[in-house]
N, C-alpha and C positions, 0 to 999 in steps of 0.2 A: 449764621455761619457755623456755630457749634452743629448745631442739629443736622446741618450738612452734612460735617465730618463725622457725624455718626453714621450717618445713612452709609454713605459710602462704603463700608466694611459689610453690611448690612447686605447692600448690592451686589458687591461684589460673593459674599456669601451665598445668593440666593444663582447665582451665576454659576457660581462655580460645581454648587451642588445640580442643578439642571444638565452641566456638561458631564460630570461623570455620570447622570442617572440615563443620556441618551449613550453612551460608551456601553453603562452596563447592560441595557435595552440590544442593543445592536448585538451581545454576545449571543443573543435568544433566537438571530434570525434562522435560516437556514434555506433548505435542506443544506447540509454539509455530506461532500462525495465521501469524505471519511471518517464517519459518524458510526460508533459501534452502537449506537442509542436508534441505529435502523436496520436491524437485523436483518440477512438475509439467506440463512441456514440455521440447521438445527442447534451447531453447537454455539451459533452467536447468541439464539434464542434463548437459551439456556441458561447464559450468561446475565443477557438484558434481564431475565425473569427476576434470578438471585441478586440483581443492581435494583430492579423496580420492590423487589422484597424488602430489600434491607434500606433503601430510601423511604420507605412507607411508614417500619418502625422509627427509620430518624426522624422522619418529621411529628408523627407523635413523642418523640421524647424533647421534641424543640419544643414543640406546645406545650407541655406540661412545664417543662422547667421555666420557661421564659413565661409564662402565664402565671406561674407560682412567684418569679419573682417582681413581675410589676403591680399583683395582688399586694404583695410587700412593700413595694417601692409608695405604693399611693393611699395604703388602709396602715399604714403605721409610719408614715412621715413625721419628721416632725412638725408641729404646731404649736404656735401659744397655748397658753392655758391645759394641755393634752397631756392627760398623764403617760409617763413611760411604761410601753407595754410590760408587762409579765412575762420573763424569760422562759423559756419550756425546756427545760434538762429532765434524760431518761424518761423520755413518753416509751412505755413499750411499746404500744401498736405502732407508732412513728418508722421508731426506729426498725421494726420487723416491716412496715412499707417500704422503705426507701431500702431497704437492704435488700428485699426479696424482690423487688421491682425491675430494676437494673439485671437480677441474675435470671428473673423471666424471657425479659428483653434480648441479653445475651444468647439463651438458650434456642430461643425463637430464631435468629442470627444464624447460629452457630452448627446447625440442625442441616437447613439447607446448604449451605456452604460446604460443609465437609460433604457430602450427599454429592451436591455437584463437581465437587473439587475429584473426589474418586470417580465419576463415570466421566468425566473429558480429560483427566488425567492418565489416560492408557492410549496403548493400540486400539486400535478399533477391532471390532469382531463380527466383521460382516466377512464371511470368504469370497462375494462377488466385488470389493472395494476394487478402485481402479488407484493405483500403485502409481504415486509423479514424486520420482526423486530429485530434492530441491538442494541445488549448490552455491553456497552465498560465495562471491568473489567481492576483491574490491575492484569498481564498485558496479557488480552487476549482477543477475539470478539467472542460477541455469535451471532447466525443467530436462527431466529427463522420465520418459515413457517407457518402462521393459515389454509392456505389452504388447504395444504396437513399434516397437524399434525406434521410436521419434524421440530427437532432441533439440531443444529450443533457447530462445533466451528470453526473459524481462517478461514473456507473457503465458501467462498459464491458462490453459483449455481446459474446459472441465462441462459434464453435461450435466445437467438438472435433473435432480431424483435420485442419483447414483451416489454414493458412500465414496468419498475420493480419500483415500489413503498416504498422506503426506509425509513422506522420510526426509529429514532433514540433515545435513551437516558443511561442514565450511571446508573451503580449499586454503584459505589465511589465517583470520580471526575471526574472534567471534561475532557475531549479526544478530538479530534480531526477525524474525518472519512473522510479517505482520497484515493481515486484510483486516481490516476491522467490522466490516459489513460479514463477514464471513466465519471468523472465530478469534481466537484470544493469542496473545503472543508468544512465538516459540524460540529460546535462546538456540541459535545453529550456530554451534561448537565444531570447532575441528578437530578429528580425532572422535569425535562421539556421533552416534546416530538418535536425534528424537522425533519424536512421532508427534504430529496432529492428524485429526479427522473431522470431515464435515461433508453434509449433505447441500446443496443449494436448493435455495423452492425457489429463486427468482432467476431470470435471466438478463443479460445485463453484464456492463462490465465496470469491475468493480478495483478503484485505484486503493495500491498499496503500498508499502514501504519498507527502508532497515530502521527496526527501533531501536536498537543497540547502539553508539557510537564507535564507529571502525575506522574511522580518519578524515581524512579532511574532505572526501565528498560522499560522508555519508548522508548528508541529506540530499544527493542527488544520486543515490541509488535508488528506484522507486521501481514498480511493474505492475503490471496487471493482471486482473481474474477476469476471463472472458469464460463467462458460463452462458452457454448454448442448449435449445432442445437437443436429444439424444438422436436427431435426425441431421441437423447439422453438426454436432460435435462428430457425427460418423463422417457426416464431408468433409470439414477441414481434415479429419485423420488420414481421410485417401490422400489430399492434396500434399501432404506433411512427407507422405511416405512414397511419394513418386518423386521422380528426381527432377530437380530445378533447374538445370544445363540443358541449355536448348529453346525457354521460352523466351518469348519476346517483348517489345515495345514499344510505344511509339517511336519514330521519325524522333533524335535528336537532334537541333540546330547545329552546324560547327561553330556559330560565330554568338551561338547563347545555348543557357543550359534550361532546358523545357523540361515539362512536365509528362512525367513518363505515364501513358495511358492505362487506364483499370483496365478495357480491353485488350488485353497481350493478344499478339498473334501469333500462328505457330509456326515452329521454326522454320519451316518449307516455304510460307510464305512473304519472309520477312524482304525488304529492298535489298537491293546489296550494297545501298550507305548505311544502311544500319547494321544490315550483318559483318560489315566495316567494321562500326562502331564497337559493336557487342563482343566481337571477336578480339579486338586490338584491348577494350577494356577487359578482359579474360587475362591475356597474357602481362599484361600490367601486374594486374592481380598475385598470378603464379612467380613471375619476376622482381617485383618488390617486397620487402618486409612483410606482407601480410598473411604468407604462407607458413610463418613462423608460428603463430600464437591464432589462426581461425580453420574452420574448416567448410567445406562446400562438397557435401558428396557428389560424385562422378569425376571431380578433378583428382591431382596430385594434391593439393594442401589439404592436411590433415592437422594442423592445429590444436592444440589443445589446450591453452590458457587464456584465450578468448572465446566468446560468443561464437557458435554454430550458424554460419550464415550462407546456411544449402537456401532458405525461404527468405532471407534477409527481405526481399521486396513485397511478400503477401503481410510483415508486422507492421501496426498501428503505430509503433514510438521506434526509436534506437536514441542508444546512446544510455539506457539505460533507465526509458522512460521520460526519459527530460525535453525532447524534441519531437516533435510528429514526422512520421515518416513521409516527409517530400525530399525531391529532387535538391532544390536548396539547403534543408538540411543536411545530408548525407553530403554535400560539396563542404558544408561549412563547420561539418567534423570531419573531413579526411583532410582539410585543408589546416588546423593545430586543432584538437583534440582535446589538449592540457587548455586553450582556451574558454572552449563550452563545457569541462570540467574539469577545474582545477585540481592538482594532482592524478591525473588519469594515467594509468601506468602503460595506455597505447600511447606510443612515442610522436613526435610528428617528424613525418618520413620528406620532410620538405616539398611536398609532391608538386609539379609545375602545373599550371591551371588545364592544360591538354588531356594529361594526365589524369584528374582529377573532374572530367567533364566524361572522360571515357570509362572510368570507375565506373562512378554515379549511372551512367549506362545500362554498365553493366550487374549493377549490385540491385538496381530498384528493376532488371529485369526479374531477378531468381521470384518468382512470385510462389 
């Protein structure tokens, strides 16, 4: 019975150690979408380098120290009959090791860091960089293009190969700008402009977020880096800079809300239930709250403290990243808001479900 009630503890130890060692196993899997430990431009690379450096020195000064001390722990234990080592006070070579070892280490350290720390801590100095001024809101990202006149939200275009040129600042408080696959984090201060730069070599899109705590949904401000060959990033930019009033959709049900087709048609040939539809969702649009705070070039709403949604219909997320751009979703943010994010400072405009079928119409038409 005794020998029982040892085991038990025993058991139970050997348990509980196996359950944290598959926990800490599991932390090793991956790939992770937001893993700066997978570079994917220059200035992340750069980063990873000076992280794989200075992890190379830790791990040899783990091996030494912890090698030097179970050398100790197991060759001067105590023992019967074992005489007590000999103290060692003022060895000079000792002490000129362990003093000068540590400040080699550092220096080794210390060397690349400041190195890298001054070339990704500037402007960039490419004069062909492509220029996207980035505006933290709560809780959403705006992009804004001088070159090509385009303004966007939550999702950044960028083509592969090209120097993309990153001004940063805030329209509230301060945020955080963050890709991790992309480059290192940039505090966007309001009142201040700072700058990152980064070249992509991979294509892909790449999720990101606010690292900064800015209120209660900042962790549902999130967007994304859609970096493209230089043959499509020059399509989306036609499609960006033509005007969205006028394309079309599929056939919506009256009596359910379908899924608006990738195929748009053009406006001449649209039914006249849907150009019904698209038309009546329009003036919704213009006639409700929403002309206050958004904007849609070729109408009257000019907006300006929400989301630019002349393209609303050709983006992969809304809401700020948190939801994928379907039909159902966009019903199920214009329907509470403050719902699918708590504290969202779009209000919910009560909207009746008619209402809100001939929206979604017409917002997942602007492609």
């Amino acid at each position: 019975m005794r020998n029982d009630l040892r085991r038990v503890p025993r058991e139970a130890g050997f348990a509980l150690f196996a359950v944290a060692a598959v926990v800490l196993l599991a932390g090793c899997g991956g790939p992770y979408p937001q893993s700066a430990l997978d570079p994917a431009s220059d200035f992340a690379t750069r980063l990873d380098d000076l992280f794989r450096g200075i992890f190379f020195w830790a791990v040899i000064v783990f091996v030494l120290v912890e090698g030097a001390l179970l050398v100790a722990v197991f060759r001067f234990r105590d023992r019967e009959g074992k005489r007590r080592p000999e103290a060692v006070h003022g060895n000079t070579i000792l002490e000129i090791s362990w003093t000068l070892a540590p400040a080699i280490v550092l220096v080794l350290i210390a060397v690349p860091t400041f190195r890298t720390i001054w070339d990704v801590d500037r402007p960039t100095r490419d004069p062909d960089a492509l220029v996207v001024e980035v505006i933290g809101h709560q809780w959403w990202w705006e992009f804004r293009y001088p070159e090509y006149g385009i303004v966007t939200a939550n999702e950044m275009h960028v083509p592969v190969g090209r120097t993309i040129d990153v001004r940063l600042t805030s329209a509230d408080v301060i945020h955080s700008f963050w890709f991790p696959r992309a480059g290192g984090k940039r505090d966007v201060l309001p009142g201040h402009e700072n700058h990152l730069w980064f070249t992509m070599d991979s294509t892909g899109v790449f999720p990101g977020q606010c690292a900064e705590f800015c209120g209660l949904s900042h962790a549902l401000m999130k967007m994304e880096l859609v970096a493209s060959s230089p043959a499509a990033f020059a399509e989306w930019v036609a499609v960006q800079q033509r005007p969205a009033v006028g394309t079309g959709a599929a056939p919506v049900p009256a009596d359910s809300l379908a899924a608006v087709s990738e195929e748009t048609l053009p406006g001449d040939t649209l039914s006249a239930e849907l150009r019904q539809i698209l038309e009546t969702g329009q003036q919704k649009f213009l006639q409700s709250g929403c002309i206050a705070c958004h904007r849609i070039a070729g109408t009257p709403a000019a907006g300006v403290l929400g989301p630019d949604l002349t393209h609303v219909g050709s983006r992969r997320k809304i809401a700020a990243g948190i939801l994928d751009n379907t039909p159902e979703n966009m019903a199920a943010w214009l329907r509470d808001p403050t719902t699918v994010k708590p504290g969202s400072l779009m209000p919910n405009l009560n909207l009746d479900e008619d209402t809100i079928r001939t929206l979604v119409a017409y917002l997942e038409s602007l492609k």
